[in-house]
C-alpha positions in Angstrom: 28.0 5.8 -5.2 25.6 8.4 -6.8 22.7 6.6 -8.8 21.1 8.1 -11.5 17.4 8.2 -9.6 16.6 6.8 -6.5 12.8 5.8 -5.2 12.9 5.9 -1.3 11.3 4.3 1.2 8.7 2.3 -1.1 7.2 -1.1 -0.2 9.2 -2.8 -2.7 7.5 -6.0 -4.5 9.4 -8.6 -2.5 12.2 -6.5 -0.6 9.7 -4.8 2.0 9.7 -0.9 3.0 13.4 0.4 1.4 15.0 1.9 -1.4 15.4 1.5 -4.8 18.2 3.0 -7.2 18.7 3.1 -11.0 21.9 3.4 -12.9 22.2 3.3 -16.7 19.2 1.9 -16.7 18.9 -0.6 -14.7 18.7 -1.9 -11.0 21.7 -0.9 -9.3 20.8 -1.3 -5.5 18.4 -2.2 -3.1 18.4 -1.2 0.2 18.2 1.6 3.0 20.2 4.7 2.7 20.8 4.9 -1.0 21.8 8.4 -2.4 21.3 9.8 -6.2 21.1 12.6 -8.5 17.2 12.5 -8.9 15.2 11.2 -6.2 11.5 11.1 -5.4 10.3 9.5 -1.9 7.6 7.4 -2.2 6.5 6.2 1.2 3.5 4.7 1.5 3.4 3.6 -2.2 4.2 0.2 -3.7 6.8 -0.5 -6.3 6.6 -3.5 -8.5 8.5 -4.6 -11.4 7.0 -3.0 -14.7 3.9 -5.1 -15.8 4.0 -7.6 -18.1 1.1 -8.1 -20.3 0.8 -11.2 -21.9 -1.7 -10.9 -24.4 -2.8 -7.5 -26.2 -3.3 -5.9 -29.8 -0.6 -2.6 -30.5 -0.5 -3.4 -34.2 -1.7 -2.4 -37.2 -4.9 -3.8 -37.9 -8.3 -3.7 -36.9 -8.2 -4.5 -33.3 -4.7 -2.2 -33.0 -4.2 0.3 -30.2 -1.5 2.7 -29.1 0.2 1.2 -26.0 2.1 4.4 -25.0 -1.0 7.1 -23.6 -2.5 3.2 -21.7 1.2 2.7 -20.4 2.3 5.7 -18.8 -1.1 5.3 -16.0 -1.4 1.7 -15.9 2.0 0.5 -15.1 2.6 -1.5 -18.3 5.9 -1.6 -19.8 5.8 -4.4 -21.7 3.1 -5.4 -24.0 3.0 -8.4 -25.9 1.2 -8.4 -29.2 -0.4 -11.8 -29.9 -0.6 -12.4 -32.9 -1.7 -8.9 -34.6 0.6 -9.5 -37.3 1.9 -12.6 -39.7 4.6 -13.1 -42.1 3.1 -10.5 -44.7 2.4 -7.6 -42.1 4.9 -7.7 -39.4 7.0 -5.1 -40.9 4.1 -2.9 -40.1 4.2 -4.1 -36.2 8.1 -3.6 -36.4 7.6 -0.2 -37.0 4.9 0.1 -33.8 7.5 -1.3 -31.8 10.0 0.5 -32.8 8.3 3.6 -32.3 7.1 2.7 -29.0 8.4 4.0 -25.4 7.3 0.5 -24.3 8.6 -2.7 -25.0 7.2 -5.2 -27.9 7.6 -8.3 -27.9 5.1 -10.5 -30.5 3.6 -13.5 -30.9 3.7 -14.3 -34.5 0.3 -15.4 -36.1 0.4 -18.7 -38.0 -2.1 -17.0 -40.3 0.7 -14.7 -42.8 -1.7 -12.7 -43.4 -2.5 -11.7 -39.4 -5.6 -9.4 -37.8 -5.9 -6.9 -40.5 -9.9 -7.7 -40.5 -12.0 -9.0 -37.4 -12.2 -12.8 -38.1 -11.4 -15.4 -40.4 -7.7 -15.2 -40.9 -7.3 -19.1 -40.6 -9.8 -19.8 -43.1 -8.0 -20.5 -46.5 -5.0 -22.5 -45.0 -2.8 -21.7 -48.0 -2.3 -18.7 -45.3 -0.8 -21.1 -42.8 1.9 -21.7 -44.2 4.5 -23.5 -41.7 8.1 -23.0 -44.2 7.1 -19.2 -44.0 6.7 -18.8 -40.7 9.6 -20.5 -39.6 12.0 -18.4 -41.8 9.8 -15.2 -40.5 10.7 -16.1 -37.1 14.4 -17.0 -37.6 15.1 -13.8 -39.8 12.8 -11.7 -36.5 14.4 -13.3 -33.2 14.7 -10.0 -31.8 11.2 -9.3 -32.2 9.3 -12.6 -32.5 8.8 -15.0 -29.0 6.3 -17.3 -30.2 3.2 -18.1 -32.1 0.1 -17.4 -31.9 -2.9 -19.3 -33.1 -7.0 -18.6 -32.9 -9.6 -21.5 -32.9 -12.7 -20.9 -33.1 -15.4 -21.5 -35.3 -15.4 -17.9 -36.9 -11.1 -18.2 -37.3 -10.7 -21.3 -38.7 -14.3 -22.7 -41.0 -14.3 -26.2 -41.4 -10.7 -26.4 -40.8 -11.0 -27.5 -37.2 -7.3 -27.6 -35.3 -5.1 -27.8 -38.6 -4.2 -24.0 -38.1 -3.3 -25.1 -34.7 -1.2 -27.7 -35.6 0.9 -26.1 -38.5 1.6 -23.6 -35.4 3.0 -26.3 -33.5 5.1 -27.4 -36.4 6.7 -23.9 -36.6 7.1 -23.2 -33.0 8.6 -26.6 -32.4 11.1 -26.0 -36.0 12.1 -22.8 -33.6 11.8 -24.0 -30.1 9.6 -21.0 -29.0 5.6 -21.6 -27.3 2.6 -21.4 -29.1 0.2 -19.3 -27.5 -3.2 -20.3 -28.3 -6.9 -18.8 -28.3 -10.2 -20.7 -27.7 -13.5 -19.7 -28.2 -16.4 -20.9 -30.0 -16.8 -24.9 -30.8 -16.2 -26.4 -33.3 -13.6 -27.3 -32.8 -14.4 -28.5 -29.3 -11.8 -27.2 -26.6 -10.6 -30.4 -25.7 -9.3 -31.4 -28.9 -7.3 -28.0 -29.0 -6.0 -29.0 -25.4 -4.3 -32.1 -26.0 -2.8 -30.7 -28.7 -0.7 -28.4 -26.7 2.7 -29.1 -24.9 3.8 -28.4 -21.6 4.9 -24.2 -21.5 2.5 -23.9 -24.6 -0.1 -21.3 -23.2 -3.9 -21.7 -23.8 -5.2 -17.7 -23.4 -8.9 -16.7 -22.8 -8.4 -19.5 -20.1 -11.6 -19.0 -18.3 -14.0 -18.2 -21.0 -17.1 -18.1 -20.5 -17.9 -19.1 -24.2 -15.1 -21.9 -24.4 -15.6 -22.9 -20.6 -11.9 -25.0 -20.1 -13.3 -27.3 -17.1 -12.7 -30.7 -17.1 -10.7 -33.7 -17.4 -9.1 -32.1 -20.3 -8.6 -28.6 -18.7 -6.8 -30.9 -15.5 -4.9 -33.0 -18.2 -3.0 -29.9 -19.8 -2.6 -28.4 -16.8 -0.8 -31.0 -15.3 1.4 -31.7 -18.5 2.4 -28.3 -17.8 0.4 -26.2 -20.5 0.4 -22.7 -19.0 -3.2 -21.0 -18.3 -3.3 -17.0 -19.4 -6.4 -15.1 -18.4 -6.7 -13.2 -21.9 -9.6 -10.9 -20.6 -10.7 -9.6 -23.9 -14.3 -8.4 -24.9 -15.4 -11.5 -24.6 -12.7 -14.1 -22.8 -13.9 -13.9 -19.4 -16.0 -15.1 -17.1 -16.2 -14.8 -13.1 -17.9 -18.1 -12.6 -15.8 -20.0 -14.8 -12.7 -18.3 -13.4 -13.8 -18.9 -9.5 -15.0 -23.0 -10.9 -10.7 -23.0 -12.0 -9.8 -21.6 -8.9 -11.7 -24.4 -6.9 -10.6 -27.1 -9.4 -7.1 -26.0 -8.2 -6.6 -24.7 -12.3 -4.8 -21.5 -10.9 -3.8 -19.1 -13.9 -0.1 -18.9 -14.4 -0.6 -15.8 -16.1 -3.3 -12.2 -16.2 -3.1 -10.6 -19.2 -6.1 -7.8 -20.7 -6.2 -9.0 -24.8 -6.8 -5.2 -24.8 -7.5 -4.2 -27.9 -9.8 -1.3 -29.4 -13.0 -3.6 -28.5 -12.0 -4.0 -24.8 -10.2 -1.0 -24.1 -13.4 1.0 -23.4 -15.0 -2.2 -21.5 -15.2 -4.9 -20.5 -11.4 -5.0 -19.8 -10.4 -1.0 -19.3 -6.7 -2.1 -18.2 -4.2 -4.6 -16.8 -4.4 -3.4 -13.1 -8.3 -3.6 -13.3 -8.3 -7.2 -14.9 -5.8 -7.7 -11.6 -8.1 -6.9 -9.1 -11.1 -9.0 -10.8 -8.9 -11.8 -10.1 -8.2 -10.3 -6.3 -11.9 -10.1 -5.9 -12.1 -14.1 -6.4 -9.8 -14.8 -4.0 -6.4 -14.5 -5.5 -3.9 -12.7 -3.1 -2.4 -9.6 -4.4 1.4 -10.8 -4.3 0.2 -13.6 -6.3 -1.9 -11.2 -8.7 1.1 -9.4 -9.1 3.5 -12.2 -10.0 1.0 -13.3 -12.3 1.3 -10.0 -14.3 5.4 -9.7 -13.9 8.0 -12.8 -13.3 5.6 -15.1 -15.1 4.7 -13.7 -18.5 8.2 -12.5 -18.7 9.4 -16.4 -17.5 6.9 -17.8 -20.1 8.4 -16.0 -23.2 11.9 -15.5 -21.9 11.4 -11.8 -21.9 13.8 -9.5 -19.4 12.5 -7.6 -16.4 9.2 -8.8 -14.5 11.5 -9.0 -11.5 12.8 -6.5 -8.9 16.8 -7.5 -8.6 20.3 -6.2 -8.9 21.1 -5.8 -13.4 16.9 -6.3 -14.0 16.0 -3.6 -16.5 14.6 -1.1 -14.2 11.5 -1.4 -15.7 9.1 -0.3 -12.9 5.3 1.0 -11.7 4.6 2.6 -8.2 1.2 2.1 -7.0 -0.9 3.6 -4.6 -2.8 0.6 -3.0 -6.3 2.0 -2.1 -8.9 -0.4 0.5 -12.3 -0.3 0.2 -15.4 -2.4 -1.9 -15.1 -1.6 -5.7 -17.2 -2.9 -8.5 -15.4 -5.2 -10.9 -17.2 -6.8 -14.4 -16.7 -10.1 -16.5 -17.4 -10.0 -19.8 -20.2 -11.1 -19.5 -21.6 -8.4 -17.3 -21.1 -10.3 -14.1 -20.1 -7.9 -10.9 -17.9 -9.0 -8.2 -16.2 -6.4 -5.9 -12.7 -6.3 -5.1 -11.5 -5.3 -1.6 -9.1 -3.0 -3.1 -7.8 -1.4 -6.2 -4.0 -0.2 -7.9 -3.8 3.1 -8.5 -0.9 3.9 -10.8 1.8 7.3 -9.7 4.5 6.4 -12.0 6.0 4.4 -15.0 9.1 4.0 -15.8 11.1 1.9 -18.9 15.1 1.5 -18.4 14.6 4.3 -15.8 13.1 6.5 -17.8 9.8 8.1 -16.3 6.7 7.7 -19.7 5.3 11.2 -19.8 1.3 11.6 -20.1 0.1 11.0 -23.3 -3.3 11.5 -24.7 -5.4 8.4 -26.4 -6.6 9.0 -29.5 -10.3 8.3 -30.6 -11.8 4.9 -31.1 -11.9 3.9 -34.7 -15.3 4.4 -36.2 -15.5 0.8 -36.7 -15.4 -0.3 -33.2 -19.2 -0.6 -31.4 -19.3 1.2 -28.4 -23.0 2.1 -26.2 -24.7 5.5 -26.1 -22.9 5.3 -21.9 -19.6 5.0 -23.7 -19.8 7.6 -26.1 -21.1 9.9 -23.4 -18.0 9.0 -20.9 -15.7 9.6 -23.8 -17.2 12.7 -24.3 -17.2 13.9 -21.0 -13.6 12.4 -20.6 -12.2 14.9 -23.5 -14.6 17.8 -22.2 -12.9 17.2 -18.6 -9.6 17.0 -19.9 -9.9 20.3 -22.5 -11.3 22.7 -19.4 -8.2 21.2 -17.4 -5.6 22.3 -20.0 -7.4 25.7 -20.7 -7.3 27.0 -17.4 -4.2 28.9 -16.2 -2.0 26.9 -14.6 -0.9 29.1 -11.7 -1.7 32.7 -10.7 0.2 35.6 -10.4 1.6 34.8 -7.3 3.1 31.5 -8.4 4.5 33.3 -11.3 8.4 34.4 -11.7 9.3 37.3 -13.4 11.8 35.8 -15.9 13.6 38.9 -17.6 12.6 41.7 -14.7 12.5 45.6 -16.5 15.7 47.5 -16.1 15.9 49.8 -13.6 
């Protein structure tokens, strides 16, 4: 048979060095010898399944980024929004999705009226309203996975874990998880903790600010409540992350929370926050799985695997050795004995062209150093696309004179 696109002699994610073919958009074959109408060879590189990122902002709102020009480099296909929208404003993250060359799954926030501001959405709990979000979710099944929830002292007042557990009541009315962020006390984390039920997911699951270690950390984890990474700008910390490790508290799931406050720093990408995990010890097939087959098993998303009638969702990396500076957000370096660096993207076969980010919003704090590296980023790019791209020499003389 003739494919549509085949990726030759790659080291597939859990098939070894072969090749990889793509028909009507998905996986049609894997193995040696495969023959199609578009092929690229790829040896040396490393194909996984499309990423899967668990936890990031692509809504309207003020934390809401573009996921298409981040996808097409990074190796991202699908990118869950958690919790950027509730019942009044998903129509508004419908449209992002819809729009989007990625795919978009959401969280839905228990809060109706979602992240349009910075903080504070769980505050007045006449927001929280359980009958709403159940019908929201039931009338969006195509859209909506789960719920999302925030507790912290800024998110929820003097409310403590009611938010949390009018979440529980709507997820449970719709059997889907709740996904759930911790931060700053009060409430304390433990009483968020054994609250949650086993494939529930607690996200920002080493934070340095919440600091899950314990009897209750161990408790969840052993009832089964999945632990996401949920870098953020402020969700993770080496120390607490390497304390986990040791403790046997082994994330199920990496994820960025990239969002317009972390996509400049401390988080930059999903492959990055990968290799911050790699540089604690994590092995890179596990790194991997973490960011593919488990966020995709955890919400019942397709894809995150490499088999036969998968959506042939997939990222080719370059894997490059060496000693490379990694951060926390906390400003904490580790270095990471290698890094991913992404050559392709593609959704349902489909290769994501380049795409240009847009600006920060002029509400998001950035450093003087930022600024200058944007700067220098769009001054880099601008005498790239103003030069000629070829000479003469390379040129064809489309519609030669007449003799």
């Amino acid at each position: 048979m003739i494919y549509d696109l085949v990726l030759r002699s790659a080291t597939v994610h859990g098939h070894g060095v072969t090749d990889l073919a793509v028909h009507n958009g998905h996986i049609a074959a894997i193995g040696p010898g495969l023959s199609g109408r578009v092929w690229s060879d790829l040896s040396g590189l490393v194909i996984t399944p499309g990423l899967v990122d668990l936890h990031t902002h692509v809504g309207p709102g003020y934390w809401g980024i573009d996921p298409d020009p981040i996808a097409w480099h990074t190796g991202v296909t699908t990118w869950v929004d958690a919790g950027s929208a509730g019942a009044y404003t998903l129509s508004g993250l419908r449209r992002v999705a819809d729009a989007a060359a990625v795919r978009v799954p959401a969280l839905l926030n228990i809060s109706a009226v979602g992240l349009a501001g910075r903080t504070g959405e769980s505050r007045d709990l006449a927001n929280c309203d359980v009958a709403l979000a159940i019908d929201t979710i039931q009338a969006n099944r195509d859209l909506i996975r789960g719920v999302k929830v925030r507790i912290d002292r800024e998110t929820v007042g003097d409310n403590g874990v009611e938010p949390l557990r009018r979440g529980l009541a709507a997820a449970s009315a719709c059997d889907v998880p709740v996904m759930v962020h911790i931060g700053a006390a009060p409430p304390a984390v433990s009483s968020v903790l054994e609250l949650l039920r086993p494939g529930d997911i607690v996200t920002h699951c080493a934070s340095g600010i919440a600091a899950p270690l314990g009897d209750a950390a161990s408790e969840a984890y052993e009832r089964g409540v999945l632990f996401d990474i949920g870098h953020g700008s402020g969700g993770f910390a080496f120390d607490v992350a390497e304390g986990q490790l040791g403790a046997g508290l082994r994330a199920y799931t990496i994820s960025t929370d990239l969002h317009a406050r972390s996509l400049h720093g401390p988080v930059f990408d999903l492959p990055t926050t990968l290799m911050k995990l790699v540089a604690i010890g994590l092995p890179l097939p596990d790194a991997i799985d973490a960011a593919t087959v488990h966020p995709a098993r955890a919400l019942g998303l397709p894809g995150g695997v490499i088999e036969v009638g998968a959506p042939a969702d997939l990222a080719v990396f370059r894997v490059e050795e060496g000693s490379f500076e990694v951060v926390d957000a906390h400003r904490q370096v580790r270095h990471a004995p290698l890094r991913l660096i992404n050559k392709a993207t593609y959704v349902g076969g489909t290769l994501l062209p380049p795409r240009l980010p847009a600006p920060p919003p002029s509400w998001i704090p950035l450093t003087e150093a930022q600024r200058a590296a944007l700067t220098r980023r769009d001054n880099d790019i601008r005498t790239l696309l103003s030069a000629p791209l070829v000479g003469a020499e390379d040129l064809a003389e489309q519609f030669p004179r007449s003799s």
